[in-house]
C-alpha positions as CSV (number, residue, x, y, z in Angstrom):
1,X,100.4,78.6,116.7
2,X,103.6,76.8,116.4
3,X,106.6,76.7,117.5
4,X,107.7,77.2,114.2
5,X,105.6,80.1,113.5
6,X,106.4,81.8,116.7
7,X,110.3,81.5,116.0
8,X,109.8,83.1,112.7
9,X,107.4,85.7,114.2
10,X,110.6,87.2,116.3
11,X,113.4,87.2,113.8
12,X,115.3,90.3,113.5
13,X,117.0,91.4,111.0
14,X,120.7,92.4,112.2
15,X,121.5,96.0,111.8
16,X,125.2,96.8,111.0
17,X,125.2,100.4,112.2
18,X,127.6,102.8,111.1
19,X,130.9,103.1,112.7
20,X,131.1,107.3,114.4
21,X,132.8,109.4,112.3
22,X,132.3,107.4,108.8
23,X,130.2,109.2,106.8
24,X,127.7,107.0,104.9
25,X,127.8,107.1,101.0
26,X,125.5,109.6,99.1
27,X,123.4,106.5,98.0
28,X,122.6,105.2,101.1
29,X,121.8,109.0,101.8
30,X,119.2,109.4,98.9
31,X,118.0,106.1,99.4
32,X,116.9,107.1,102.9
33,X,115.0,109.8,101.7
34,X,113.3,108.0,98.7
35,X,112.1,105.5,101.3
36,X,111.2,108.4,104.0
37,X,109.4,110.1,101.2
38,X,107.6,107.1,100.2
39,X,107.1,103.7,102.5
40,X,108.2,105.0,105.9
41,X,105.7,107.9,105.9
42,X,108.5,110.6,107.1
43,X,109.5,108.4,110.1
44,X,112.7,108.7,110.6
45,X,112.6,105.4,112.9
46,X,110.6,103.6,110.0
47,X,113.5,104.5,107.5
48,X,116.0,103.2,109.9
49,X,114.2,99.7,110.2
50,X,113.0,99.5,106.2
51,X,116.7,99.8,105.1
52,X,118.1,97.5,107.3
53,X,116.1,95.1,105.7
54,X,117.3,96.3,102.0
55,X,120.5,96.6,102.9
56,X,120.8,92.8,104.5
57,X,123.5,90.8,103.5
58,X,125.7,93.7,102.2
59,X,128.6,95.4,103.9
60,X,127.0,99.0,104.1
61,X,126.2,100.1,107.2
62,X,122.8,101.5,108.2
63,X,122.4,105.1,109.6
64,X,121.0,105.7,113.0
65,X,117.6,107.0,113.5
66,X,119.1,109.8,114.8
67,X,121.1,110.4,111.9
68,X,118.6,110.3,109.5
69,X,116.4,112.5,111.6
70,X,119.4,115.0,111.2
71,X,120.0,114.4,107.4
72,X,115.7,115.1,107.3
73,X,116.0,118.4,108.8
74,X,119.3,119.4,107.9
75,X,117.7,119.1,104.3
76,X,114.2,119.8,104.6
77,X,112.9,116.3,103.6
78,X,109.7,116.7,105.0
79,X,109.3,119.8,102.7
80,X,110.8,117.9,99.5
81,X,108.7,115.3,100.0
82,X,105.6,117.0,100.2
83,X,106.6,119.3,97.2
84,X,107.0,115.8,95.1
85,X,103.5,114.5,96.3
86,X,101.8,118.0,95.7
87,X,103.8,118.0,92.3
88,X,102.8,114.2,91.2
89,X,99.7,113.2,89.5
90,X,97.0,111.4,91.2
91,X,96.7,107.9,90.0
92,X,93.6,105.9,90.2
């Protein structure tokens, strides 16, 4: 491996987290549940790192883990998730 290769290997993406006390627009909202639902596998610490990537090079903020683990209890995203999956057909 490279020097390159291992500079590139340990990037990080920056994470612009929220100010306290500003909420966070409704998209950014149900955009961290389509991506909890789907891609981050209900991790709220998944979601977190997956939009931060998606949101790159824009001026919104990303949510805490901890605030999306509240938003995914506060509105049972665990159980709206499943209910879409259950409620989807199976491709294949």
């Amino acid at each position: 491996m490279s020097a390159d290769d291992a500079r590139n290997i340990t990037d990080i993406v920056p994470i612009r987290r929220g100010v306290p006390g500003v909420p966070h627009t409704d998209e950014v909202r149900a955009r961290c549940f389509v991506i909890y639902a789907t891609m981050a596998a209900q991790s709220p610490a998944a979601v977190e790192r997956l939009l931060a990537i998606e949101l790159a090079g824009t001026d919104l903020p990303v949510p805490s883990r901890q605030t999306i683990e509240h938003w995914s209890k506060d509105d049972d995203w665990s159980g709206q998730a499943d209910a879409f999956w259950r409620n989807s057909p199976i491709r294949g």
